[in-house]
N, C-alpha and C positions, 0 to 999 in steps of 0.2 A: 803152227804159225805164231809171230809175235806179234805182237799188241802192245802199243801204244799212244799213250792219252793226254793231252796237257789242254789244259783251256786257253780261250783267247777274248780278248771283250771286244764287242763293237758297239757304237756309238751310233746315235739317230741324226741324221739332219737336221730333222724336224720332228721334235716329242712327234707319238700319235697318241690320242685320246680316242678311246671306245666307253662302251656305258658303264665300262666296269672301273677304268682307272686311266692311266697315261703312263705312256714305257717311253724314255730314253736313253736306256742302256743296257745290252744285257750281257754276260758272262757267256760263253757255248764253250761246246768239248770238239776236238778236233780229237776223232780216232783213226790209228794209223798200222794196216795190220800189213806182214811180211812177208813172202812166203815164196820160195826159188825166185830171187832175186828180182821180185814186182812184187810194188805197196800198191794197197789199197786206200782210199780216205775215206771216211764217215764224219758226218756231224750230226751231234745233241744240241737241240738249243731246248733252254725253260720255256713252261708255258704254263698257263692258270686256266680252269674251266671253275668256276665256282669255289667247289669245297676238294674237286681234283685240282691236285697243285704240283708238278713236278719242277724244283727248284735243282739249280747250278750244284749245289751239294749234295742232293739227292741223287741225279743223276753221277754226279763225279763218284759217288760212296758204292752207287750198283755197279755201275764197271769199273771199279779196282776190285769189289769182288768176283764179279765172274768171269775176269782175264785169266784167272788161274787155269780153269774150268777147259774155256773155248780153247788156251795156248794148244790141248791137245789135237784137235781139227784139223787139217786141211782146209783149203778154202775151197774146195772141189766138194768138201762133203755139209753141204748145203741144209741136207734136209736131218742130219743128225744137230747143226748147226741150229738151227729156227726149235726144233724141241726142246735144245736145253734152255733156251731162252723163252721162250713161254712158258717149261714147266720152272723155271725158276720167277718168272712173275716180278723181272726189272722193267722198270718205267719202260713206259713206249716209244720212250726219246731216246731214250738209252740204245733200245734194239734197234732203232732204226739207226744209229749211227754203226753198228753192226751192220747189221743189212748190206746197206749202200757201200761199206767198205769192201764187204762181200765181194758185190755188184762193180763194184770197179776194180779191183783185183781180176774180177774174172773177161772182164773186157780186155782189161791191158794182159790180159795172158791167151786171148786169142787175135790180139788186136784191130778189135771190133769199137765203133761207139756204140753206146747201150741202147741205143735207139735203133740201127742197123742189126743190134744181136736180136732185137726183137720182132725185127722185120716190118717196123714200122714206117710211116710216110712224113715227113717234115713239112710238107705240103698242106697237110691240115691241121697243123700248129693255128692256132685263133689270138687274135693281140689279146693281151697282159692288160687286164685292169690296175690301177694305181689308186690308192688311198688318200681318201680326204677324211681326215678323223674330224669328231665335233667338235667346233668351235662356234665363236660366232660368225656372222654371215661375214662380215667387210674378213674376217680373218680365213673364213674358208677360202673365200676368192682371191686372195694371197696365194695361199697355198695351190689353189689351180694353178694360176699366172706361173707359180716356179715349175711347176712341173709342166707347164707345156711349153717353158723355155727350156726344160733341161734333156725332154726326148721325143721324139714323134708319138704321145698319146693321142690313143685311139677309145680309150673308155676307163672311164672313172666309178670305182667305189666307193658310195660317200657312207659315213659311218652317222646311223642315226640313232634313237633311243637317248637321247638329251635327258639329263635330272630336271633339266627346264619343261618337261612336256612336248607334245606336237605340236604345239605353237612353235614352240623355238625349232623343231625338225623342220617345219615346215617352211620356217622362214630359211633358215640355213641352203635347204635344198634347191631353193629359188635364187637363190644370189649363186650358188654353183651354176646353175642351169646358164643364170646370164652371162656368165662369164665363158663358157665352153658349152655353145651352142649345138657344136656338131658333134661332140661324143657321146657316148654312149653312156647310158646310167645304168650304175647295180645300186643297189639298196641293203647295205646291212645294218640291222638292228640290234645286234649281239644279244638279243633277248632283255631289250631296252622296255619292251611294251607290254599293257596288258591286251586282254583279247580284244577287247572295244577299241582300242586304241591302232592294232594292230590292224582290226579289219577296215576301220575310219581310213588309218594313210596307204592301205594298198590300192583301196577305192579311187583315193585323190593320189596317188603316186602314178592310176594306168595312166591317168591323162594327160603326163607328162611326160609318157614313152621311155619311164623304167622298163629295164627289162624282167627284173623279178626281183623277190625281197629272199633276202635271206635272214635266218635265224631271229624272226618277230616274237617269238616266245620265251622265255627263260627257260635252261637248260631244267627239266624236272616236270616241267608243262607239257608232254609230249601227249595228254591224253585228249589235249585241247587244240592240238594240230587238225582234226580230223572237219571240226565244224569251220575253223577258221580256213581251211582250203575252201569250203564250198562258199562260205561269204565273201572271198578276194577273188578278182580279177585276173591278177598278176599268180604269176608261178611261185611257191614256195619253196626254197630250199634250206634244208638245218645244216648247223654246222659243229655247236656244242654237242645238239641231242644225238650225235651220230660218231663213234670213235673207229666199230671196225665193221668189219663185214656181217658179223656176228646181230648189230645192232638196226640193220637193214630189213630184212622182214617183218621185224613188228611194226615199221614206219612207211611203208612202201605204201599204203593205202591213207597214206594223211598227208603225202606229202608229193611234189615235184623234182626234187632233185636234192640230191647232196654235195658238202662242200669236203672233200676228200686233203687231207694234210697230213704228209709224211711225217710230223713228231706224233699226233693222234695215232696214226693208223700202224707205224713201228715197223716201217720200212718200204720197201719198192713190195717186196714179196706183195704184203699185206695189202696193198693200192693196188697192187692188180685183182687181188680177190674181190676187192669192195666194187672195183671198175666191174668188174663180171658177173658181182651179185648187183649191182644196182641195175645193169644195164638188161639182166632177167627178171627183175621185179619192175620192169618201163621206166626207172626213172633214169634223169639228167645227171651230168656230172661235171662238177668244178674241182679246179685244185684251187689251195688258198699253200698260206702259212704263216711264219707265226714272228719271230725276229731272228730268222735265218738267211745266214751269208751266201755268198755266192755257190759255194760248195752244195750247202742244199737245195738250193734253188735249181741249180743245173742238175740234178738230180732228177730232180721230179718233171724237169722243161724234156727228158728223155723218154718219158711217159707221154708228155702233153699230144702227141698227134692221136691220145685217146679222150680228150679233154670235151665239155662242149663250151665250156668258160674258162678260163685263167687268172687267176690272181697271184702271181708270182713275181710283187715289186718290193720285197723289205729289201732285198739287197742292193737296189735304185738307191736306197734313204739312209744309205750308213756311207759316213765319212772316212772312215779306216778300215774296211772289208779287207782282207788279209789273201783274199784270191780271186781269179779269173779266172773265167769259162764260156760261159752259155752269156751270148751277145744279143743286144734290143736293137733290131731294126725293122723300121716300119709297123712300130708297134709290137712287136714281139722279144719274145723272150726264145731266141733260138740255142740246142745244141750244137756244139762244133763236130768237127769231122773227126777228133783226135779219141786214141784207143778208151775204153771203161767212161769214166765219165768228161775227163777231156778238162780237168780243174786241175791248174795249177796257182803256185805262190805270184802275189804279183813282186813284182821289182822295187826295191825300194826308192820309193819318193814318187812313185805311178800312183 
C-alpha cells in the first residue's frame, strides 16, 4: 500500500484553558494510505499528559520512519499491520492515524459505514458534551452563551482545577450553572486537585446534579484513587491515569469509569479493547479528545453507540477544520451513512 503524510493546522475559536496550560493552535498529520484504487485517511493530532508529550515533530519523525516498513502490507493484513507497530513502539498518535486509515480503507472496499461493519445501533449515540475551559465566571458564561447559540447543547463540560483554588472552581461553576439551567454537567479537573480538595468539591459538586468528576487527581496519583472513590458521592472517572487496555486492571477497583481517546489509546483496534476490558471489570465509559478535526472525531462518533458519555466537540471550536463528516444534531455528534468513515475535504470557502 502507499502512504502518505502532510500536516495541516487548525485553529481554535476560543483558546481552551485546562489546569495544565491554554491551546489555540495545533499542527495534526493527515495520513493517506492507497491500495486497489481506495484511500484511506487517518489523523495524528499532539497531545501532552505531563512529562508524556507527543509533539507535531515527533509524531511527523515516527511515520516517515515506518512508512517504509508498513508500504509492504495490504490493507487486509491487519493483524501483521498492529505488530509492527507496537513492536516498533511509535507514539500512539501516530498508530492511530494508521489505524483508522486502516479502518476506512476497509469500509470503502466493502462499502460499509464503520459503524454498520460493526453491527452497531445509532440509536444509542448519547449528546456530545461541549467544553468550558477555566476562566472567570462573567467569562465562562460568555462562553456558554456562544455555544448554545451556535448548536442544540445538551450537556456541558466544565473544566475545573483553577491555580486560583476551589474558591475560584466554585465560583466559576455557579455562574455556568446560572447561565444553562437545563444541561447537563460533567466535571473535569485534569488532575487540578489534591485529595482534600478533590473530595471537598465532589461532595459540593453532587448537590448540584454533576453527573461525575473526571480526572481529580494528578496523572501519578493513581494510588490515592482508591480512598477518594469511597469519600465522593459523584462517580469517578480518569482520563490521564488510563492510556490502554493494558492500564485498566490495576484501576478497576479505584475507580468508576474511564475517559477513552483515540490519540491515547492508538486507534479504533485499541478502543474497542479498552471498551471490552472496561466493560468486564464493571466500569463506565466516555470518549473524550484532544485537538482533533473532524476526521477524527467521526472516527470515533463510529464507536460511539458503545459510548455511556461523549465528548466529542474540538472540531465544533476550529475555525478552518479542512473536512466534513459526522454531523451535530440534537445534540449529537452523528456518523453518516457514506462507505469506511464517510469524511471528506470540505469545499473551499464552506
Amino acid at each position: 500500500m502507499q502512504i502518505n503524510i502532510e500536516t495541516f493546522t487548525v485553529n481554535k475559536r476560543f483558546p481552551l484553558t485546562i489546569s495544565r496550560g491554554t491551546t489555540a493552535q495545533t499542527t495534526n498529520i493527515w495520513v493517506k494510505i492507497a491500495q486497489d484504487g481506495i484511500i484511506g485517511w487517518g489523523e495524528a493530532s499532539p497531545f501532552s499528559l505531563g512529562n508524556h508529550r507527543q509533539s507535531t515533530e515527533t509524531l511527523q519523525t515516527a511515520l516517515q520512519q515506518i512508512v517504509p516498513q508498513l508500504s509492504k502490507f495490504h490493507p487486509l493484513q491487519r493483524q501483521q499491520i498492529s505488530q509492527l507497530l507496537q513492536s516498533s513502539h511509535i507514539p500512539s498518535s501516530a498508530q492511530a492515524a494508521i489505524d483508522v486509515a486502516v479502518h476506512d480503507w476497509l469500509g470503502k472496499q466493502v462499502g460499509l459505514p464503520l459503524w454498520q461493519f460493526w453491527g452497531l445501533d445509532c440509536d444509542r449515540i448519547v449528546p456530545t458534551s461541549v467544553t468550558i475551559g477555566i476562566n472567570t465566571p462573567e467569562k465562562a458564561q460568555a462562553r456558554v452563551k456562544d455555544w448554545l447559540q451556535f448548536a442544540d447543547i445538551r450537556v456541558l463540560k466544565v473544566k475545573l482545577g483553577s491555580t486560583e483554588g476551589i474558591a475560584a472552581d466554585k465560583a466559576m461553576l455557579l455562574a455556568v450553572k446560572e447561565v444553562a439551567p437545563a444541561q447537563e454537567l460533567f466535571v473535569d479537573a485534569n488532575g487540578g486537585w489534591n485529595s482534600d480538595d478533590a473530595a471537598t468539591m465532589c461532595n459540593w459538586l453532587v448537590d448540584l446534579d454533576v453527573k461525575y468528576v473526571e480526572q481529580p487527581l494528578a496523572r501519578g496519583e493513581e494510588s490515592k484513587l482508591a480512598d477518594l472513590k469511597k469519600r465522593s458521592p459523584l462517580p469517578i472517572f480518569v482520563d490521564e491515569s488510563c492510556m490502554t487496555s493494558a492500564d485498566i486492571p490495576l484501576l478497576a477497583n479505584s475507580i468508576d469509569g474511564i475517559n477513552i481517546k483515540l490519540m491515547k489509546a492508538g486507534g479504533l483496534s485499541e478502543m474497542m479493547r479498552i471498551i471490552h476490558t472496561a466493560r468486564a471489570c464493571g466500569l463506565q465509559v466516555m470518549f473524550g479528545c484532544y485537538s482533533d478535526s473532524t476526521l477524527a472525531n467521526t472516527a470515533v462518533a463510529h464507536l460511539s453507540p458503545l459510548a455511556d458519555y461523549l465528548d466529542l466537540d474540538s472540531h465544533l471550536n476550529l475555525t478552518n477544520d479542512p473536512f466534513s463528516g459526522a454531523i451535530m444534531q440534537a445534540g449529537k455528534v452523528l456518523p453518516n451513512n457514506k462507505p469506511g468513515l464517510g469524511v471528506e475535504l470540505r469545499a473551499v470557502g464552506s
